[in-house]
N, CA, C and O atoms as a Tinker XYZ file with bonds, in Angstrom:
   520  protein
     1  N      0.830000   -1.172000    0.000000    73     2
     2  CA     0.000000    0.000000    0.000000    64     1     3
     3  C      0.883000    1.248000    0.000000    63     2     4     5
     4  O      1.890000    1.257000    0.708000    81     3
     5  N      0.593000    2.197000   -0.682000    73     3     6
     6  CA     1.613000    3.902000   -0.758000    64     5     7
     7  C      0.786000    4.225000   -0.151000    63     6     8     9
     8  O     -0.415000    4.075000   -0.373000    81     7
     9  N      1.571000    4.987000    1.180000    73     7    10
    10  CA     1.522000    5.936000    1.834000    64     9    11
    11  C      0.895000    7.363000    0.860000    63    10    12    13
    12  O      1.113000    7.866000   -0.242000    81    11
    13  N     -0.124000    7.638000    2.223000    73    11    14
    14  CA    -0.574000    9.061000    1.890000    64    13    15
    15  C      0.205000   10.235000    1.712000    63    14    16    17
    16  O      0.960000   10.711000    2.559000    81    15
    17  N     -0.012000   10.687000    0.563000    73    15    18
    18  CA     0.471000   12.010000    0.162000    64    17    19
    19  C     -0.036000   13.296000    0.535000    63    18    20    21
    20  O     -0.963000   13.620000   -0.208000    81    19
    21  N      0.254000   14.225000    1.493000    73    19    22
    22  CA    -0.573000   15.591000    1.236000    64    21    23
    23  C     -0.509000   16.729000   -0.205000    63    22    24    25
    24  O      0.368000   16.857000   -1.059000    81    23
    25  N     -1.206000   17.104000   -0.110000    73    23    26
    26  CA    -1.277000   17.934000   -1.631000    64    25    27
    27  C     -1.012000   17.552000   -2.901000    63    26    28    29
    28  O     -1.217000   16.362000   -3.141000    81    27
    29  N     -0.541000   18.354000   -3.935000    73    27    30
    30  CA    -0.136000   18.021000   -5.183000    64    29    31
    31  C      1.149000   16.829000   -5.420000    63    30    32    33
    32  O      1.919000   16.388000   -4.567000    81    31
    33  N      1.083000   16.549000   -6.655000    73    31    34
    34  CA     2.806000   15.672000   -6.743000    64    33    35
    35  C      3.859000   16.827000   -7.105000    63    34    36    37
    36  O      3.286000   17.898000   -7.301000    81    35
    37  N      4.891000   16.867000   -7.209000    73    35    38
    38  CA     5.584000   17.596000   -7.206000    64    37    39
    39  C      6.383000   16.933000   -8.654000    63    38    40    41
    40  O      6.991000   15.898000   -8.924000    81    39
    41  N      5.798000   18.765000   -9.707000    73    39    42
    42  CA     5.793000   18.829000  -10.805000    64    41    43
    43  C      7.475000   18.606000  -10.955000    63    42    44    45
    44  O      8.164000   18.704000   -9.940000    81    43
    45  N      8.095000   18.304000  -12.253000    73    43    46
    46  CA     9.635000   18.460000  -12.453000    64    45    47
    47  C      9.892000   20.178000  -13.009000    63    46    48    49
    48  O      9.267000   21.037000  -13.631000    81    47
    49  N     11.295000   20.001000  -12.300000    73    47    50
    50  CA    11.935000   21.467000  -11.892000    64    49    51
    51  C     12.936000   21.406000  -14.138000    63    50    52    53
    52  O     12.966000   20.573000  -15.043000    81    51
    53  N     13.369000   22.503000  -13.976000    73    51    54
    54  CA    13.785000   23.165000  -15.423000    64    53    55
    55  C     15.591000   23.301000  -14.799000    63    54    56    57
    56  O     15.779000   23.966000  -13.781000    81    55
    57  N     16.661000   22.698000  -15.427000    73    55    58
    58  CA    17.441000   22.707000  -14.788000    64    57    59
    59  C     18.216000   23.094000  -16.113000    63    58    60    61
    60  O     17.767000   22.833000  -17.229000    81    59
    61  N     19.379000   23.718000  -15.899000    73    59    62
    62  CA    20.367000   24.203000  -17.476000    64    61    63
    63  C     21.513000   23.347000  -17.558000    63    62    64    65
    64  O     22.555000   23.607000  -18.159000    81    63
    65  N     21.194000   22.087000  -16.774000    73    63    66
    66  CA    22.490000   20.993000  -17.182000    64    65    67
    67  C     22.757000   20.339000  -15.584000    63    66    68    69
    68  O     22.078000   20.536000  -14.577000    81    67
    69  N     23.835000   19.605000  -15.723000    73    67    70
    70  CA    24.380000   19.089000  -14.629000    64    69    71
    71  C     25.947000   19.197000  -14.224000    63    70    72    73
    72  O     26.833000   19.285000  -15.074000    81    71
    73  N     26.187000   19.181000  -12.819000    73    71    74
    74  CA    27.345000   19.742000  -12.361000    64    73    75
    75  C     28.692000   19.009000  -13.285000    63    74    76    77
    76  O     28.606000   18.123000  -14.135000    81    75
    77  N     29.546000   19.499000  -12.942000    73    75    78
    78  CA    30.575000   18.774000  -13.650000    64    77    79
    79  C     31.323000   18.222000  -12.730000    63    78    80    81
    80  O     32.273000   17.545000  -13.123000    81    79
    81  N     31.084000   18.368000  -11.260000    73    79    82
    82  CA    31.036000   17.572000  -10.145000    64    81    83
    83  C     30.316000   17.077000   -9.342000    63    82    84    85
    84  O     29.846000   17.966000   -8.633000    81    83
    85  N     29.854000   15.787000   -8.976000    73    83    86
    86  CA    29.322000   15.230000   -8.059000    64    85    87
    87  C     29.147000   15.001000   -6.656000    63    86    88    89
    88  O     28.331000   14.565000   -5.843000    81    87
    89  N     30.394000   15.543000   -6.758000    73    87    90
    90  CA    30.384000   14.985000   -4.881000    64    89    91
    91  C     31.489000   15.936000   -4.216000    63    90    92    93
    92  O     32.178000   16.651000   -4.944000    81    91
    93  N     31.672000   15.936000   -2.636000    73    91    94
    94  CA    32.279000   16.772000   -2.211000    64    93    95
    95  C     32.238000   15.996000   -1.033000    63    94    96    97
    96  O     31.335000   15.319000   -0.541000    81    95
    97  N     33.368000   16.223000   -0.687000    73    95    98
    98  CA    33.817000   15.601000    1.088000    64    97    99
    99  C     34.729000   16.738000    1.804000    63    98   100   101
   100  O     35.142000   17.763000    1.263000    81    99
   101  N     34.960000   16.310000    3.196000    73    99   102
   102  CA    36.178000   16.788000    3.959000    64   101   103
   103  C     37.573000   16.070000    3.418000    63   102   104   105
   104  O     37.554000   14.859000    3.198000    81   103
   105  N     38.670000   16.769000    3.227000    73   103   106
   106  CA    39.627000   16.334000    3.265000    64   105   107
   107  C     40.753000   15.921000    4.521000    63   106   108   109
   108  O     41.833000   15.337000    4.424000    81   107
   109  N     40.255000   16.307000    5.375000    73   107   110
   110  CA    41.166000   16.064000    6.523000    64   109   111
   111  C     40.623000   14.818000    7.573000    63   110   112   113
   112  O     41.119000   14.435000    8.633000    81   111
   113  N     39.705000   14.460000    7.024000    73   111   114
   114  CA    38.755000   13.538000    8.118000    64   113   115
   115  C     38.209000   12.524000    7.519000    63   114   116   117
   116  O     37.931000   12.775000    6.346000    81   115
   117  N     37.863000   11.138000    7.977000    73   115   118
   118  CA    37.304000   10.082000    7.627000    64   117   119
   119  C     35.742000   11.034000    7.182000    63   118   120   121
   120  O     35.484000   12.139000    7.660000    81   119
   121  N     35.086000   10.486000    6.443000    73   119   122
   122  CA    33.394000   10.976000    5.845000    64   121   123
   123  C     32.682000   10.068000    6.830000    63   122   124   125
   124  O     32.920000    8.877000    7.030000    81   123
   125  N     31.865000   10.753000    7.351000    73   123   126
   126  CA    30.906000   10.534000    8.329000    64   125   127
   127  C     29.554000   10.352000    8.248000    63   126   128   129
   128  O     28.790000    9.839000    9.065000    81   127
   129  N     29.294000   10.934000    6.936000    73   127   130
   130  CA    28.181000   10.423000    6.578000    64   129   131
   131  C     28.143000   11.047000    5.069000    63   130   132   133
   132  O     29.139000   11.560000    4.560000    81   131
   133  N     26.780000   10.937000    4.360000    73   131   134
   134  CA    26.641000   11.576000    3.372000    64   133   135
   135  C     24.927000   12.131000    2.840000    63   134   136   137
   136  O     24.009000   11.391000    2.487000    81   135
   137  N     24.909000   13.902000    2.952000    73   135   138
   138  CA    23.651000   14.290000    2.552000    64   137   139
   139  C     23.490000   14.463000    1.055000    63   138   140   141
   140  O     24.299000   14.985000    0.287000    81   139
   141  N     22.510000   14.027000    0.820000    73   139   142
   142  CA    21.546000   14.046000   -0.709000    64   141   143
   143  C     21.626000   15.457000   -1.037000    63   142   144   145
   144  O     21.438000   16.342000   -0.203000    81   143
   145  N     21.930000   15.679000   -2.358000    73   143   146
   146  CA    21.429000   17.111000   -2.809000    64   145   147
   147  C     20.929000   16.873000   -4.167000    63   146   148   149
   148  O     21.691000   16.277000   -4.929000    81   147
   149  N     19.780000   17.236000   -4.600000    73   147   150
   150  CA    19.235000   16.777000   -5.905000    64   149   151
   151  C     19.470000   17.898000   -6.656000    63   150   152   153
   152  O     19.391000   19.018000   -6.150000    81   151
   153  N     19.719000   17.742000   -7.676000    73   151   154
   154  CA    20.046000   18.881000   -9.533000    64   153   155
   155  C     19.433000   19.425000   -9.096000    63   154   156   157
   156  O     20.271000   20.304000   -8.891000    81   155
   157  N     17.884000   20.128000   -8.323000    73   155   158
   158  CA    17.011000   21.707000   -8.351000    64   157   159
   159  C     17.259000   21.872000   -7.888000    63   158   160   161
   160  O     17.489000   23.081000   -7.885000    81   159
   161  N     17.761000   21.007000   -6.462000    73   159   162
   162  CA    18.124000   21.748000   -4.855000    64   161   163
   163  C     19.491000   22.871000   -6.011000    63   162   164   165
   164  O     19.506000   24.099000   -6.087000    81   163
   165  N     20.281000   22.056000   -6.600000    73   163   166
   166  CA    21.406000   22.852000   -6.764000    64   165   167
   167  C     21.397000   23.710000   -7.568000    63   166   168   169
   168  O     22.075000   24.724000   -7.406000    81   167
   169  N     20.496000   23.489000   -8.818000    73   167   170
   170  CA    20.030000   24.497000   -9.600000    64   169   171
   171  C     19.876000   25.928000   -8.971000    63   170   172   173
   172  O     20.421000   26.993000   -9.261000    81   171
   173  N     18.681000   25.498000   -7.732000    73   171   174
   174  CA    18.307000   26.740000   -6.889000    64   173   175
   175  C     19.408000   27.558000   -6.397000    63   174   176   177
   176  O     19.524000   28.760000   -6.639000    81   175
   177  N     20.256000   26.825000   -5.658000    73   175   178
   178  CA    21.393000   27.725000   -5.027000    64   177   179
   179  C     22.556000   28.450000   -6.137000    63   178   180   181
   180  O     23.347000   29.383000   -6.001000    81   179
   181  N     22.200000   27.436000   -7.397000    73   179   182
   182  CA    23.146000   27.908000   -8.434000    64   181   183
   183  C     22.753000   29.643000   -9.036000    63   182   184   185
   184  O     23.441000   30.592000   -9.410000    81   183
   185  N     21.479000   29.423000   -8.894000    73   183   186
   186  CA    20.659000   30.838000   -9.518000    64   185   187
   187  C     20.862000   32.044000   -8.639000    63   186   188   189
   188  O     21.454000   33.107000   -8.827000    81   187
   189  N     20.003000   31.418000   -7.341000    73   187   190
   190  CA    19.779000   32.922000   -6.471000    64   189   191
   191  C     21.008000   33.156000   -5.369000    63   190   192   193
   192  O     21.056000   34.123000   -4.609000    81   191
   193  N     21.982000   32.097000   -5.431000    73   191   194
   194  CA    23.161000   32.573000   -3.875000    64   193   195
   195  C     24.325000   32.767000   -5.558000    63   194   196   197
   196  O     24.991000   33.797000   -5.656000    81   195
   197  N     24.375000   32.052000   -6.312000    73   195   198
   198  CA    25.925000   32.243000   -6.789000    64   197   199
   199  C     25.639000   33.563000   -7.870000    63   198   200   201
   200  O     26.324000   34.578000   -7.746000    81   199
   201  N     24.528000   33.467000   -8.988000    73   199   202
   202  CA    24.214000   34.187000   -9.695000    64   201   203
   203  C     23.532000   35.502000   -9.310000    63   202   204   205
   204  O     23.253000   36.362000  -10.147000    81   203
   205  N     23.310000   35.600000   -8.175000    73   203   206
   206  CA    22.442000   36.659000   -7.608000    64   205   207
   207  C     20.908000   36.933000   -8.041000    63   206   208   209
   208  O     20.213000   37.864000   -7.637000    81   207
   209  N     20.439000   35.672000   -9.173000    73   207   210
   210  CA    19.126000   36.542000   -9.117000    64   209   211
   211  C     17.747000   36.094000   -8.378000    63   210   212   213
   212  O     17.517000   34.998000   -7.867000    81   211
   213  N     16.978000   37.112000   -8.448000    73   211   214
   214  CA    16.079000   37.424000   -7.531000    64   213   215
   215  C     15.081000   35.941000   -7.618000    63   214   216   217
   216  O     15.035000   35.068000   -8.485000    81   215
   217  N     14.456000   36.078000   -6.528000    73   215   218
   218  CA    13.684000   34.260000   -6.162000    64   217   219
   219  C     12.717000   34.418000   -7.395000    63   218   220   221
   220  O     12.630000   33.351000   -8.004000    81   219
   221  N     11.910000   35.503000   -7.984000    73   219   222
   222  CA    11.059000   35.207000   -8.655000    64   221   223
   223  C     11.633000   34.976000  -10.208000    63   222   224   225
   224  O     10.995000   34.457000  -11.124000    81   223
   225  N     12.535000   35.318000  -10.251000    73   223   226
   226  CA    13.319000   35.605000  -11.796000    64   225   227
   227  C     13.491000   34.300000  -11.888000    63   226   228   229
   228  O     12.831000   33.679000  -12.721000    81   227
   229  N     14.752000   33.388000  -10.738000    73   227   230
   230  CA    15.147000   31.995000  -10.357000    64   229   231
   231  C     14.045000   31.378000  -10.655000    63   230   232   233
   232  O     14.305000   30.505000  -11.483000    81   231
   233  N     12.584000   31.408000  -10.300000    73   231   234
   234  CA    11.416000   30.496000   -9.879000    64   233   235
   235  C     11.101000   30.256000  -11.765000    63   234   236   237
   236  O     10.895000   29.189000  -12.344000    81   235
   237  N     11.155000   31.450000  -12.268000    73   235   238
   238  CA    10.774000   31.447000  -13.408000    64   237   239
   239  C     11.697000   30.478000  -14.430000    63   238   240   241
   240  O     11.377000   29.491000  -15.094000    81   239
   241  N     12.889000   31.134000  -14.283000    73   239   242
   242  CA    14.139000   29.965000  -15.207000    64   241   243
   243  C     13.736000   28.935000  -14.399000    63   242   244   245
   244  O     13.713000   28.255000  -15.426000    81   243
   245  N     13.449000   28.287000  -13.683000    73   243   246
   246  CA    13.107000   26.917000  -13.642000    64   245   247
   247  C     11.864000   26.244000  -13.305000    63   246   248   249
   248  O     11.798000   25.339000  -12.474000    81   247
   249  N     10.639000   26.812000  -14.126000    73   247   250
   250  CA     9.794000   26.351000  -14.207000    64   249   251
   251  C      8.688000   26.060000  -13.418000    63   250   252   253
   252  O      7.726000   25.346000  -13.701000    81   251
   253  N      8.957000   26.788000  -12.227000    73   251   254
   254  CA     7.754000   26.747000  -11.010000    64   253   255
   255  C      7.736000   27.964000  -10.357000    63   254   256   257
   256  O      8.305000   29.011000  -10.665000    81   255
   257  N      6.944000   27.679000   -9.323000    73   255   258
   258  CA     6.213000   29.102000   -8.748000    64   257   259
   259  C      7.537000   29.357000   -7.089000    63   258   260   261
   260  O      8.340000   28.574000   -6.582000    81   259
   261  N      7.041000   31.260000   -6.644000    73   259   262
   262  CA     8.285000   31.454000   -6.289000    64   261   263
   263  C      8.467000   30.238000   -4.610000    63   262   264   265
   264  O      9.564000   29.770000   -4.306000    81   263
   265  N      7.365000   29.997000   -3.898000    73   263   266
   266  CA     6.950000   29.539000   -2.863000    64   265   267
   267  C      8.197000   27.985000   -3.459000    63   266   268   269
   268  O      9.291000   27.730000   -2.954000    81   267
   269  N      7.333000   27.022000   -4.940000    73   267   270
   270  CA     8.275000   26.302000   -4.707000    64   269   271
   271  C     10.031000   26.034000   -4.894000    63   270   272   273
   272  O     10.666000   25.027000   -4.579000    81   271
   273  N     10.575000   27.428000   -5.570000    73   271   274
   274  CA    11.825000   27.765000   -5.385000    64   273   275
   275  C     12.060000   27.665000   -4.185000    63   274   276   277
   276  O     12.855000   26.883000   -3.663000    81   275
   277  N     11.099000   28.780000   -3.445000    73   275   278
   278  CA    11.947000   28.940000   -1.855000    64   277   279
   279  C     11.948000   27.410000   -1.131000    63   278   280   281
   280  O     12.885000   27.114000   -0.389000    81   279
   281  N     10.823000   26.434000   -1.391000    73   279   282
   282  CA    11.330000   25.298000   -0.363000    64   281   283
   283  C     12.642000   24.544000   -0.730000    63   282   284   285
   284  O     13.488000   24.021000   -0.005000    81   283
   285  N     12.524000   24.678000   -2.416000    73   283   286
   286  CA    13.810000   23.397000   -2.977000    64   285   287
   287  C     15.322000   24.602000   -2.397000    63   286   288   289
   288  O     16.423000   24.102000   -2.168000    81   287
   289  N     15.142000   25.746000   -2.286000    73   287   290
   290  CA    16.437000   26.148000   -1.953000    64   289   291
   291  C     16.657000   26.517000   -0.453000    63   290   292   293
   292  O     17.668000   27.177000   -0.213000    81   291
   293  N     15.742000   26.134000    0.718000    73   291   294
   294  CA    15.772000   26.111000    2.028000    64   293   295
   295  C     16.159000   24.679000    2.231000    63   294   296   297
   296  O     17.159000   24.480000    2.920000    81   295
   297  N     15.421000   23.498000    1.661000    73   295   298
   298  CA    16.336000   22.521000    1.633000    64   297   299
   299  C     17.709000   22.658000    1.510000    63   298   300   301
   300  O     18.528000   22.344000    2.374000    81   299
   301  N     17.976000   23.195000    0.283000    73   299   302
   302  CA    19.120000   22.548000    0.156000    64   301   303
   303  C     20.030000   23.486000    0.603000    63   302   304   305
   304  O     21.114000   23.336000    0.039000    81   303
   305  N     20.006000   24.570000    1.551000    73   303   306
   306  CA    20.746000   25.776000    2.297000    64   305   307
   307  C     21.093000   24.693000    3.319000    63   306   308   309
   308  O     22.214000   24.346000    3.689000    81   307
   309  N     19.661000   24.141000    3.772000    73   307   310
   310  CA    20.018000   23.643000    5.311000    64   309   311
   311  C     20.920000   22.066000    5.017000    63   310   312   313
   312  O     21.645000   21.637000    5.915000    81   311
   313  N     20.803000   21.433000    3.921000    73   311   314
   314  CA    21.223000   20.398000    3.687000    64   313   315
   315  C     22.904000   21.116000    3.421000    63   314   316   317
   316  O     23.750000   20.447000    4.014000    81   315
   317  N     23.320000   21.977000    2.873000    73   315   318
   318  CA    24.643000   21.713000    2.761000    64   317   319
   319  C     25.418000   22.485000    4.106000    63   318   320   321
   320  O     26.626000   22.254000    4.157000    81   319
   321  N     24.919000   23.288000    5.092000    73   319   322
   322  CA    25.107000   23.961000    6.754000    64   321   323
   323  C     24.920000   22.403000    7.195000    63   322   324   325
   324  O     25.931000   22.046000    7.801000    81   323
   325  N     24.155000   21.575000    7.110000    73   323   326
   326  CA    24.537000   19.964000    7.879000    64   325   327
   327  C     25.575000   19.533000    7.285000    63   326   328   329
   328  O     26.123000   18.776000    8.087000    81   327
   329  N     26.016000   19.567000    6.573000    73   327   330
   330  CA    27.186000   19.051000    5.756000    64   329   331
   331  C     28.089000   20.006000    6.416000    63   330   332   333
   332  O     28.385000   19.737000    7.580000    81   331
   333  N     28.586000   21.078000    5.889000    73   331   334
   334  CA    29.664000   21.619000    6.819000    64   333   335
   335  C     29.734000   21.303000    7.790000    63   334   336   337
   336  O     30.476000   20.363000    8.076000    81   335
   337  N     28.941000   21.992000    8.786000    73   335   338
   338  CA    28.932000   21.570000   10.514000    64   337   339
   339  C     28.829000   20.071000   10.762000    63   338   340   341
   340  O     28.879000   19.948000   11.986000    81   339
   341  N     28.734000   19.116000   10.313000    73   339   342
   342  CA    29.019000   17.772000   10.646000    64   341   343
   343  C     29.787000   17.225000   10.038000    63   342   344   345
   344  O     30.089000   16.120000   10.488000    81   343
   345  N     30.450000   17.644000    8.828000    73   343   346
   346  CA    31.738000   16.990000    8.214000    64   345   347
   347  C     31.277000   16.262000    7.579000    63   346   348   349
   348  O     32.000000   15.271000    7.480000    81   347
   349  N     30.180000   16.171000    6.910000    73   347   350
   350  CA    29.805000   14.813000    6.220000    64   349   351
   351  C     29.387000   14.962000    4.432000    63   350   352   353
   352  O     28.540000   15.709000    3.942000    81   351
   353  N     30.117000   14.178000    3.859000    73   351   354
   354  CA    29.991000   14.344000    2.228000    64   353   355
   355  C     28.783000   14.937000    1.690000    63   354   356   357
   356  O     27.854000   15.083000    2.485000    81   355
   357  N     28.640000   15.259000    0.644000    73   355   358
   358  CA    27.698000   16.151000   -0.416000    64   357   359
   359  C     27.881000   15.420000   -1.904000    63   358   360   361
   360  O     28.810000   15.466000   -2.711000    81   359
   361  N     26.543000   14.695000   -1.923000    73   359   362
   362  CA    26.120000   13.919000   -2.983000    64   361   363
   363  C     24.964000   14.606000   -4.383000    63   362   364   365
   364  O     23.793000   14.984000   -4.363000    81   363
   365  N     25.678000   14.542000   -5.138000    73   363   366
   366  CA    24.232000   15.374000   -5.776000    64   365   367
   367  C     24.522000   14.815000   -6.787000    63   366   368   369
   368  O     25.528000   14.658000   -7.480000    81   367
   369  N     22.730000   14.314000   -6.786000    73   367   370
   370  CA    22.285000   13.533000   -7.681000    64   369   371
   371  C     20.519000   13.678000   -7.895000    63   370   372   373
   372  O     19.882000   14.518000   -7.260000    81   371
   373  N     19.913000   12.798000   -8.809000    73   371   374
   374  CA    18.389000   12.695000   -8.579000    64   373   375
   375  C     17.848000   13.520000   -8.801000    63   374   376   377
   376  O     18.470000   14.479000   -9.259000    81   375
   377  N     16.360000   13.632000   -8.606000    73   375   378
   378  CA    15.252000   14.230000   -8.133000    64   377   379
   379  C     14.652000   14.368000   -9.168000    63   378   380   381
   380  O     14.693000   13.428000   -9.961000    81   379
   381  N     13.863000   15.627000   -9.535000    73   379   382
   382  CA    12.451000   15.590000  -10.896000    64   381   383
   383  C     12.858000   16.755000  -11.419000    63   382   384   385
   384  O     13.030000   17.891000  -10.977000    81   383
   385  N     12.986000   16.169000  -12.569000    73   383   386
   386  CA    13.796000   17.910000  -13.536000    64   385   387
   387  C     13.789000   17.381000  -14.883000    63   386   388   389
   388  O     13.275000   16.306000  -15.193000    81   387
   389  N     14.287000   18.052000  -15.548000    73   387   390
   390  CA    14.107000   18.305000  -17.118000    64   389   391
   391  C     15.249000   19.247000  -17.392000    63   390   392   393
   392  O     15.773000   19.982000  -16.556000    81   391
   393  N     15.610000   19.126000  -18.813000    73   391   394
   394  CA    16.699000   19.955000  -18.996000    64   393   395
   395  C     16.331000   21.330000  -19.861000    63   394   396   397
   396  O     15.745000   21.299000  -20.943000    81   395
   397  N     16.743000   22.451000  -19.241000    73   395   398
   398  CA    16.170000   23.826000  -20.346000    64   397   399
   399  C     17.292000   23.645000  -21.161000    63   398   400   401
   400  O     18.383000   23.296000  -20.709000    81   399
   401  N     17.051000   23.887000  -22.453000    73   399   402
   402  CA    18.021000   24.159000  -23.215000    64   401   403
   403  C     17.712000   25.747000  -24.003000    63   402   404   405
   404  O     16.647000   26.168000  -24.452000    81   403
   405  N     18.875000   26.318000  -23.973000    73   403   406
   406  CA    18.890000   27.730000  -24.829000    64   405   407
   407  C     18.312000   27.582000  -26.002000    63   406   408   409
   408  O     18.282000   26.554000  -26.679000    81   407
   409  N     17.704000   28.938000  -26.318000    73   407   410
   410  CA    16.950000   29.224000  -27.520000    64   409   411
   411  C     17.849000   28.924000  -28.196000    63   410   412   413
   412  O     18.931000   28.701000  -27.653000    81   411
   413  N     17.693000   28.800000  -29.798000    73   411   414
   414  CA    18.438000   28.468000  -30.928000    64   413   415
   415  C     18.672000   29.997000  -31.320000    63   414   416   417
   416  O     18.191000   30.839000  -30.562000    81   415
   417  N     19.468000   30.472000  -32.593000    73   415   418
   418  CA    19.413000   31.939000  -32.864000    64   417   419
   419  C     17.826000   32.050000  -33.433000    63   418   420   421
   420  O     17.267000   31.626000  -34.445000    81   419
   421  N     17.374000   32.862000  -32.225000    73   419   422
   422  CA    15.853000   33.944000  -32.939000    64   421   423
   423  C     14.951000   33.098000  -32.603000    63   422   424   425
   424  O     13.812000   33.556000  -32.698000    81   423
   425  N     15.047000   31.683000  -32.127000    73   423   426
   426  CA    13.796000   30.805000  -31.633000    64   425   427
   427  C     13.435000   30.907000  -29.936000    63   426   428   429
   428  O     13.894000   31.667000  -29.084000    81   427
   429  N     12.511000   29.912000  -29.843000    73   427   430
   430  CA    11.648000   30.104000  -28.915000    64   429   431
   431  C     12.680000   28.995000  -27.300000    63   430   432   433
   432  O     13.159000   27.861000  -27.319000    81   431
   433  N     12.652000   29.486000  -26.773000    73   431   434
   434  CA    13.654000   28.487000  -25.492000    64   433   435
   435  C     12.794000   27.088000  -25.307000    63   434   436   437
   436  O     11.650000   27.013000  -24.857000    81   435
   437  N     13.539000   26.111000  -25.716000    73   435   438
   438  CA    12.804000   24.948000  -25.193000    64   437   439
   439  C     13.583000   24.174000  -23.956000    63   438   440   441
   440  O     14.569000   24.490000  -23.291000    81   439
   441  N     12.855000   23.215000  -23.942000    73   439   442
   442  CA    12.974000   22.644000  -22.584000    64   441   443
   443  C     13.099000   20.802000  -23.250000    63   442   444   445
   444  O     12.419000   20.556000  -24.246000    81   443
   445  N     13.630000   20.094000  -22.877000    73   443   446
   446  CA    14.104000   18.407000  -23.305000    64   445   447
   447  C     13.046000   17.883000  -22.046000    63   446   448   449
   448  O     13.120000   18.497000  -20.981000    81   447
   449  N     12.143000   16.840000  -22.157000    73   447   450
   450  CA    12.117000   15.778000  -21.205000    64   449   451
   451  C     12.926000   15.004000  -21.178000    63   450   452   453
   452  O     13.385000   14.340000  -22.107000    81   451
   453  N     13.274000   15.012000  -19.742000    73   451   454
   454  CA    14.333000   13.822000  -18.851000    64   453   455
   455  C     14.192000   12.468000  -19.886000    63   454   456   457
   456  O     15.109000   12.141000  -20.639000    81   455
   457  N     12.789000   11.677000  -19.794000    73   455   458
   458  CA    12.939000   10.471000  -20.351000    64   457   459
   459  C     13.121000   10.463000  -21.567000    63   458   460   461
   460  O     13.900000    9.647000  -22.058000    81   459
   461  N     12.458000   11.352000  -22.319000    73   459   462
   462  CA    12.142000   11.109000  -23.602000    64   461   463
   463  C     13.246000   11.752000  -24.682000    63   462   464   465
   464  O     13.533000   11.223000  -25.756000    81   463
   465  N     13.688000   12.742000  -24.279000    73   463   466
   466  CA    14.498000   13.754000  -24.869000    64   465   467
   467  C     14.054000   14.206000  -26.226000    63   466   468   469
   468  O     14.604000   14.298000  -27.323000    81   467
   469  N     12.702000   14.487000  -25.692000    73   467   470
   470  CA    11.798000   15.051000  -27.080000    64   469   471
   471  C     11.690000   16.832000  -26.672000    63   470   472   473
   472  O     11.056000   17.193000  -25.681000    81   471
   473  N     12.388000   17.808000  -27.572000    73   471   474
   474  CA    12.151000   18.844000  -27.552000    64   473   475
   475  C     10.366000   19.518000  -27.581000    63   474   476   477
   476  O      9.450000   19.443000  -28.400000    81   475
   477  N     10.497000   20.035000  -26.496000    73   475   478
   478  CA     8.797000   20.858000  -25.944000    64   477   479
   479  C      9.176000   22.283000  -26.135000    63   478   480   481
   480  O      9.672000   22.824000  -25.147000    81   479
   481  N      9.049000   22.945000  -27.134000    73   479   482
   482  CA     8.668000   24.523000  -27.217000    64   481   483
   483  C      8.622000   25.239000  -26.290000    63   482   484   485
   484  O      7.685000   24.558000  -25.872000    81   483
   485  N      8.778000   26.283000  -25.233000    73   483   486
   486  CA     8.685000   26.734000  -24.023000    64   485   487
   487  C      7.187000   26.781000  -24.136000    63   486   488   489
   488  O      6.633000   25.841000  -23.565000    81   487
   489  N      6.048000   28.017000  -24.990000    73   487   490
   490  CA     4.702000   28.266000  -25.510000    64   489   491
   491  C      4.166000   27.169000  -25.089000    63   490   492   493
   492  O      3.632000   27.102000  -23.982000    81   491
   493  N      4.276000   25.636000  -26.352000    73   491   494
   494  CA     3.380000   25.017000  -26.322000    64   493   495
   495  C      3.627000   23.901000  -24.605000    63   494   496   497
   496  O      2.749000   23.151000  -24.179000    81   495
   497  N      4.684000   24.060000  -24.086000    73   495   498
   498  CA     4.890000   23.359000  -22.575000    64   497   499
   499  C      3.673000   24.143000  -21.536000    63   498   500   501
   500  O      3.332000   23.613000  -20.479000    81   499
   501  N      3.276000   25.047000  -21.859000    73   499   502
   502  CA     2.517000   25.979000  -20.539000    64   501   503
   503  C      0.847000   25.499000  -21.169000    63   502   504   505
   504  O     -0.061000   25.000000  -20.505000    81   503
   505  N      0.841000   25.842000  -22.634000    73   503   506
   506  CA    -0.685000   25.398000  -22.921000    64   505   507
   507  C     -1.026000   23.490000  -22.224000    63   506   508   509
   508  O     -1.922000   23.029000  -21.517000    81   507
   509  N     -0.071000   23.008000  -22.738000    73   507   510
   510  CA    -0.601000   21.651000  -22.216000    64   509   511
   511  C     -0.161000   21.017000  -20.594000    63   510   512   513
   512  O     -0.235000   19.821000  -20.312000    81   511
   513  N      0.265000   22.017000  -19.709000    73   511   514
   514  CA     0.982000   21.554000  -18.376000    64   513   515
   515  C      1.711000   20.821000  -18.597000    63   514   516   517
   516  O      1.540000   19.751000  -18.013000    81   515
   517  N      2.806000   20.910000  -19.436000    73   515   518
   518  CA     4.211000   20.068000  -19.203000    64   517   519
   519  C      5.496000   21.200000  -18.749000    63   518   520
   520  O      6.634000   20.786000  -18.526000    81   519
């Protein structure tokens, strides 16, 4: 039996690629453990702490509203402050996303599904909720 869900499912996030690193540890110390960080968590922090922009601008480049920016990037604030302060590795991987890809010259910005890697129009992604 699956466990009850409250509210909606949680739509996939718009991400502009993946790190060119995976993982991160202490160097001076055995790894003590290791916290999860998923591609939006990092997306998020990639946008509004490194790039500076604003939560609603961020919310927008990746495809959801500003409320669910702010949770995927309070996660993952507090997920990598547990990681420092406990010494314990930084894994990033997972979660529900899709890849934005840049407009072409003079076209419309599309977006790739994860599984399918069938190009979705930015336009026609909003008329049909994808």
């Amino acid at each position: 039996m699956m466990p009850y869900r409250r509210g909606r499912r949680r739509g996939p996030r718009w991400v502009s690629g993946l790190p060119i690193v995976r993982s991160f540890g202490p160097l001076d110390s055995p790894i003590r453990g290791v916290v999860q960080l998923t591609y939006e968590e990092l997306e998020a922090i990639k946008l509004v702490d490194y790039q500076g922009l604003e939560q609603m601008e961020a919310a927008h480049m990746m495809g959801i509203s500003r409320k669910s920016l702010w949770t995927d990037l309070h996660s993952a604030r507090t997920k990598l402050a547990r990681a420092l302060v406990d010494g314990l590795a930084i894994q990033i991987e997972g979660g529900n996303y899709v890849f934005r890809v840049p407009p072409p010259e003079g076209g419309l910005p599309v977006r790739v599904q994860k599984r399918s890697n069938r190009p979705i129009p930015e336009d026609s992604a909003a008329a049909t909720g994808h």
